[in-house]
Backbone as CSV, one residue per row, in Angstrom:
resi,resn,N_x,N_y,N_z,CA_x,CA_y,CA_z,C_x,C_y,C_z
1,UNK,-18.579,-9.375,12.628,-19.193,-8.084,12.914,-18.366,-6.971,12.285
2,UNK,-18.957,-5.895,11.684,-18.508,-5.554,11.112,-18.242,-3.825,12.233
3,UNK,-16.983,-3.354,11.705,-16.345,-1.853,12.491,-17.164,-0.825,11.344
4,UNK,-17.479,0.188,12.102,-18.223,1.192,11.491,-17.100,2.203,11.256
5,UNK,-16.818,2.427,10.128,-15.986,3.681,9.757,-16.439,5.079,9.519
6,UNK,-15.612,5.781,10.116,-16.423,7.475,10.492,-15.805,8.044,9.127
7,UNK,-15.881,9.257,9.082,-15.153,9.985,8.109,-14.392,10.303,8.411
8,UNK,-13.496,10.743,9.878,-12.270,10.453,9.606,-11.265,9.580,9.537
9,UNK,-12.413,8.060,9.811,-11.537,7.274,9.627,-10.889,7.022,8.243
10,UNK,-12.418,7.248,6.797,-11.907,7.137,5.911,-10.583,8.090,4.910
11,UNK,-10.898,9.391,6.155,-9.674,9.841,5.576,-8.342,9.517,5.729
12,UNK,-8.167,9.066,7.185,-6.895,8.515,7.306,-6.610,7.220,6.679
13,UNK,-8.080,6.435,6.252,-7.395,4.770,5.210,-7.296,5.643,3.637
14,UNK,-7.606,6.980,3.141,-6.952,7.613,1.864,-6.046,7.723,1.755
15,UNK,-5.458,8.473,3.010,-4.348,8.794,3.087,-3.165,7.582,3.253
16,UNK,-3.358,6.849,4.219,-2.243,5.119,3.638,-2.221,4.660,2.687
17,UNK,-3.511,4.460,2.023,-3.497,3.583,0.863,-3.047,4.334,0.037
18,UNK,-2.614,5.661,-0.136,-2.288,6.439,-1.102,-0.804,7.020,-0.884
19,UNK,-0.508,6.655,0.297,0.986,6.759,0.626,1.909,5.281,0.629
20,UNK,1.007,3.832,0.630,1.138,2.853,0.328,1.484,2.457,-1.261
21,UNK,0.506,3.130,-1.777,0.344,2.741,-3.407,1.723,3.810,-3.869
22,UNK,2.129,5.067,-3.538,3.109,5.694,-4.036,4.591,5.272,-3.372
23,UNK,4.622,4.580,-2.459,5.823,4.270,-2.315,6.222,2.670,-3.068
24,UNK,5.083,2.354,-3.023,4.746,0.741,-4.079,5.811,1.197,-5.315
25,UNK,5.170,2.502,-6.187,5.347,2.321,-7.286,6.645,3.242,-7.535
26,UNK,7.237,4.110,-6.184,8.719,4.360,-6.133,9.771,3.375,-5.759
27,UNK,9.486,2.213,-5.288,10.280,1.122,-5.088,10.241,0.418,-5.968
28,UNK,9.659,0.112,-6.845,9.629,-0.688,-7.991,10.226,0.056,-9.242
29,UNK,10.097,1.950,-9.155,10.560,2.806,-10.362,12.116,2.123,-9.900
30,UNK,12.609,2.175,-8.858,14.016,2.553,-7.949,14.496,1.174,-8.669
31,UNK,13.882,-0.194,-8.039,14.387,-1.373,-8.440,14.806,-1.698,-10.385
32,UNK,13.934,-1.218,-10.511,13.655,-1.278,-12.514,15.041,-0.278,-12.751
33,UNK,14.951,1.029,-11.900,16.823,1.693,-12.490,17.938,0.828,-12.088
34,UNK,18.040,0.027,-10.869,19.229,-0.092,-10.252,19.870,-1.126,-11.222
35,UNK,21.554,-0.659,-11.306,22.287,-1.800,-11.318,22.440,-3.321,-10.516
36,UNK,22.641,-2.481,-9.200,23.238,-3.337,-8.509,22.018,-4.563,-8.665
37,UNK,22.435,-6.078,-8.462,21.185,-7.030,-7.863,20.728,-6.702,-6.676
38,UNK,21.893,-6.943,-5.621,21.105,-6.941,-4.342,20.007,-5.592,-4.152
39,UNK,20.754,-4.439,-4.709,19.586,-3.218,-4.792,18.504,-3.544,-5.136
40,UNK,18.500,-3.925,-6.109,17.606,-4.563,-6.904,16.548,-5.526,-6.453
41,UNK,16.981,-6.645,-5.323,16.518,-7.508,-5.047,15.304,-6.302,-3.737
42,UNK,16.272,-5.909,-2.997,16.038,-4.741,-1.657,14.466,-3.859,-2.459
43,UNK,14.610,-3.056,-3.534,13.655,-2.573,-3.562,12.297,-3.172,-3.938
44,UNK,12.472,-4.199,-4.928,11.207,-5.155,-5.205,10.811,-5.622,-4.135
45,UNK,11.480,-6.176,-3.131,10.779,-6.746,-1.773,9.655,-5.472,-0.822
46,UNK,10.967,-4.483,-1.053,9.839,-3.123,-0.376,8.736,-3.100,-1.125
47,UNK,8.576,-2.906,-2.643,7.955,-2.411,-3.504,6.331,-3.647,-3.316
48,UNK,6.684,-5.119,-2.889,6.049,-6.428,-2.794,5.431,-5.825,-1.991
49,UNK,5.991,-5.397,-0.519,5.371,-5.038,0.999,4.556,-4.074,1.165
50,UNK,4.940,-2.888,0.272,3.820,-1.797,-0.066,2.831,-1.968,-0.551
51,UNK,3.044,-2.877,-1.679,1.849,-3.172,-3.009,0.413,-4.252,-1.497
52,UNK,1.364,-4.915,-0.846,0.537,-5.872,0.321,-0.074,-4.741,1.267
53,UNK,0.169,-4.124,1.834,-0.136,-2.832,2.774,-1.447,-2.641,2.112
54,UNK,-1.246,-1.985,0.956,-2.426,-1.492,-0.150,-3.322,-2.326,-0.263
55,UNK,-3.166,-3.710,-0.161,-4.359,-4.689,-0.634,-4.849,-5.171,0.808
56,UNK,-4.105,-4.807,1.648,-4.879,-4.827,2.836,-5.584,-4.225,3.086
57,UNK,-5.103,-2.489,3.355,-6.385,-1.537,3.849,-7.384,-1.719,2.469
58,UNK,-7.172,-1.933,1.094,-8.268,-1.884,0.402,-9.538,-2.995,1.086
59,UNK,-8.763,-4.454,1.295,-9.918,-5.539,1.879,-10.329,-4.882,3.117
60,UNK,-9.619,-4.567,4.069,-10.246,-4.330,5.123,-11.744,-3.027,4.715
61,UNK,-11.236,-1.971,3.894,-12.729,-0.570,3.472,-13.579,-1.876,2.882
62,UNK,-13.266,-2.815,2.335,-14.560,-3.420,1.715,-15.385,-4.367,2.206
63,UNK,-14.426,-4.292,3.374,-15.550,-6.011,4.357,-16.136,-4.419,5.529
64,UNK,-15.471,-3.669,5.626,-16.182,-2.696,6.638,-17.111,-1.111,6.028
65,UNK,-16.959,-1.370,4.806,-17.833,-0.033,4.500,-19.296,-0.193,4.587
66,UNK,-20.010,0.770,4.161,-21.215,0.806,4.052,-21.847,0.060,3.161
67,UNK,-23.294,-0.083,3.090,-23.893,-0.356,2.025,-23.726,0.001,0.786
């Protein structure tokens, strides 16, 4: 069964997925500068967890949006 999304719901899944997708691609800028490994290792994992966040709320708007 599917959840009916209001408009403000969709504003608040803009607003994650778009605070999801920009911290995605500042943890991955961060990891790509660092020296260190373990830094290195630290931000790609964030950068993994964000990029997942994002592909979540995206599946979830597409099994629950409209026609």
């Amino acid at each position: 069964m599917k959840n009916e999304i209001t408009t403000k719901d969709l504003m608040a899944l803009n607003e994650l997925m778009t605070f999801e997708n920009w911290m995605a691609v500042k943890m991955q800028a961060c990891s790509d500068c660092s020296q260190d490994k373990s830094m290195k290792t630290m931000f790609k994992e964030m950068a993994s967890k964000h990029f997942e966040n994002h592909s979540k709320l995206l599946k979830y708007l597409e099994e629950n949006g409209g026609k």
